[in-house]
C-alpha positions as CSV (number, residue, x, y, z in Angstrom):
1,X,-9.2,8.6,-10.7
2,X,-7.9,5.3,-11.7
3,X,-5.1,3.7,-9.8
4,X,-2.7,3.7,-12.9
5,X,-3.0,6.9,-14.0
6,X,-2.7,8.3,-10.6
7,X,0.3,6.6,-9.8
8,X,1.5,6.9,-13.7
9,X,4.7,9.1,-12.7
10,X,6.6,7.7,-9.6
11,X,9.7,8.3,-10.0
12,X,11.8,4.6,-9.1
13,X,13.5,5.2,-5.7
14,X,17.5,5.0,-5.7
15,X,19.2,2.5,-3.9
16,X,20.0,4.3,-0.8
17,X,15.4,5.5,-1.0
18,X,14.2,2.5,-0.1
19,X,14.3,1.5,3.4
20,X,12.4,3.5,6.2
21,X,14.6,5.7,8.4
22,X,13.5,3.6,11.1
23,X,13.7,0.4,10.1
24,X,17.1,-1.2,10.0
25,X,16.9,-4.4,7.8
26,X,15.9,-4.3,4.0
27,X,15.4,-8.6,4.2
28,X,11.2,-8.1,3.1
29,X,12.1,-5.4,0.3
30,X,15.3,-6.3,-1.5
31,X,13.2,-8.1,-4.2
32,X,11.5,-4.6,-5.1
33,X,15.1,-3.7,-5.9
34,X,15.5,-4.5,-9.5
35,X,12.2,-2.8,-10.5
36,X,12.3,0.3,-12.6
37,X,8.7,0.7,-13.1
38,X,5.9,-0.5,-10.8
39,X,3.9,-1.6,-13.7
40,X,6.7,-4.4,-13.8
41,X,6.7,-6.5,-10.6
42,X,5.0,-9.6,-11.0
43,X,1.9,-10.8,-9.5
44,X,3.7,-13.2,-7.7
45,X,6.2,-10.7,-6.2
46,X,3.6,-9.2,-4.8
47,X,2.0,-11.9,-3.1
48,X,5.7,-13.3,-1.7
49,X,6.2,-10.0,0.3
50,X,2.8,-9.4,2.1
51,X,4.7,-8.0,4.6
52,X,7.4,-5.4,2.4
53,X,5.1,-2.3,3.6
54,X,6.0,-1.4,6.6
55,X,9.8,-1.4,5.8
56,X,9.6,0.9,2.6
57,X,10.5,4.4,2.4
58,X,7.9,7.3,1.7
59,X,9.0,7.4,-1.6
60,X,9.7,3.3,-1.9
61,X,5.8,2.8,-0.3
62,X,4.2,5.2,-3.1
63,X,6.4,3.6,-6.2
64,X,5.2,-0.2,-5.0
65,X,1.4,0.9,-3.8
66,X,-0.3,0.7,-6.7
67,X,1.3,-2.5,-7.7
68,X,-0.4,-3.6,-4.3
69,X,-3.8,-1.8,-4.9
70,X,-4.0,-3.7,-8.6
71,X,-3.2,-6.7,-6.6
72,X,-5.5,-6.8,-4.4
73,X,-8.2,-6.1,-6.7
74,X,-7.3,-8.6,-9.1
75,X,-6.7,-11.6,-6.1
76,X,-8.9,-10.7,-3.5
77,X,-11.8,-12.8,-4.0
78,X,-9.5,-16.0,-4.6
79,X,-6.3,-15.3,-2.9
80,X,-5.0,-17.1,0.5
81,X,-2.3,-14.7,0.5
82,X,-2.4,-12.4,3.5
83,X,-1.5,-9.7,1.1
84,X,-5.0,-8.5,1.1
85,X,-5.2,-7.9,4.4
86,X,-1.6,-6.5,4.7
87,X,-2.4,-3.7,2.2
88,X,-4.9,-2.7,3.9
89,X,-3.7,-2.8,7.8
90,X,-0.9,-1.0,5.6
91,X,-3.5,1.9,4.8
92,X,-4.8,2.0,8.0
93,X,-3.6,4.2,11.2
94,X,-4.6,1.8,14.2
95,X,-5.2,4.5,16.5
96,X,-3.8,2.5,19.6
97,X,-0.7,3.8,20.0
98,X,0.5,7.0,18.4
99,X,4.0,6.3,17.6
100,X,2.8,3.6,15.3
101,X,0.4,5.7,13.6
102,X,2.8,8.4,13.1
103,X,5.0,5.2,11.6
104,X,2.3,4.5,9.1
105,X,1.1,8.5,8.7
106,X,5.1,8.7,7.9
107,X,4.8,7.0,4.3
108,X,1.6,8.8,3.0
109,X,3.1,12.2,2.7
110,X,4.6,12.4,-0.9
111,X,1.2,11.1,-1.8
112,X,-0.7,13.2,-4.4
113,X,-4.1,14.1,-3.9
114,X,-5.2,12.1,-7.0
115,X,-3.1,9.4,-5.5
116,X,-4.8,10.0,-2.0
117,X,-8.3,9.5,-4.0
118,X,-7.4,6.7,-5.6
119,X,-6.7,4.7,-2.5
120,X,-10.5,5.9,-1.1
121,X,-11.5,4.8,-4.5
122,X,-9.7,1.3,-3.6
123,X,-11.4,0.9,-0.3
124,X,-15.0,2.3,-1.6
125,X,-14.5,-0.9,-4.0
126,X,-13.6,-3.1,-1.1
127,X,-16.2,-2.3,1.4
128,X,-18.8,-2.6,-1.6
129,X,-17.7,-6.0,-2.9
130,X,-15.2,-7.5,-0.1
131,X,-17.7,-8.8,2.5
132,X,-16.3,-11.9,3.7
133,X,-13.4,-11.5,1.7
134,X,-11.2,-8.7,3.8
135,X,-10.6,-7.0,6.9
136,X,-14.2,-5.0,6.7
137,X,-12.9,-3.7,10.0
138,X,-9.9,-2.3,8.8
139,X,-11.4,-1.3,5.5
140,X,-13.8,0.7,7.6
141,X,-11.5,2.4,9.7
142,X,-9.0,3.0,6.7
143,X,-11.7,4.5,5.3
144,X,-12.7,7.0,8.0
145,X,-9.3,7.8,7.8
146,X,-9.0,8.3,3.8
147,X,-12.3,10.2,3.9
148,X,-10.6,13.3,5.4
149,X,-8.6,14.0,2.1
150,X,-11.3,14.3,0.5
């Protein structure tokens, strides 16, 4: 399943959708704002808020994802961004504390199982081809995580 046509439907949060229930300051999303499609938001938008995914909203975190998975795909060999990391510490349960991973469980479940697959697709990719480039680490223990959707 390809990350576009996966993700094809996301509905554009409203204006009250975006921010996490338990974060109180919008400061690293408000550029997302304007956005009525995912497909929109600039490459450079992207790479400007590495660190927007932790503050989004279930429904904010699956309508910017893919716009991070593309991203990463298209950058990661070249970029000095810490956006390729981000995304993927993003997709990542830490497993050291379990408030925080029921933080980051918390923006996974509107997630469609073709959506769900496409983000195992994303990390098969990476630990294939990202050697030296990412977080193999992380990418590693996102997917042992991702694996169990499957």
């Amino acid at each position: 399943m390809e990350i576009q046509e996966a993700f094809d439907l996301v509905v554009t949060p409203a204006a009250s959708e975006w921010l996490h229930e338990e974060c109180g300051d919008d400061d690293d999303i408000v550029d997302f704002f304007r956005f009525k499609s995912w497909k929109n938001i600039p490459s450079a938008t992207i790479a400007k808020n590495y660190s927007a995914l932790p503050f989004l909203s279930p429904k904010a975190f699956a309508f910017v994802l893919p716009a991070y998975l593309i991203w990463v795909l298209e950058n990661y060999k070249t970029s000095a961004s810490p956006t390729v990391d981000t995304t993927i510490y993003n997709l990542t349960p830490f497993n050291k504390s379990e408030n925080l991973d029921l933080f980051i469980e918390s923006k996974y479940h509107l997630l469609t199982n073709n959506q769900k697959t496409a983000i195992l697709k994303w990390l098969l990719f990476l630990s294939k081809y990202g050697e030296e480039r990412v977080d193999m680490k992380f990418v590693r223990k996102a997917l042992g995580y991702w694996l169990t959707y499957q």
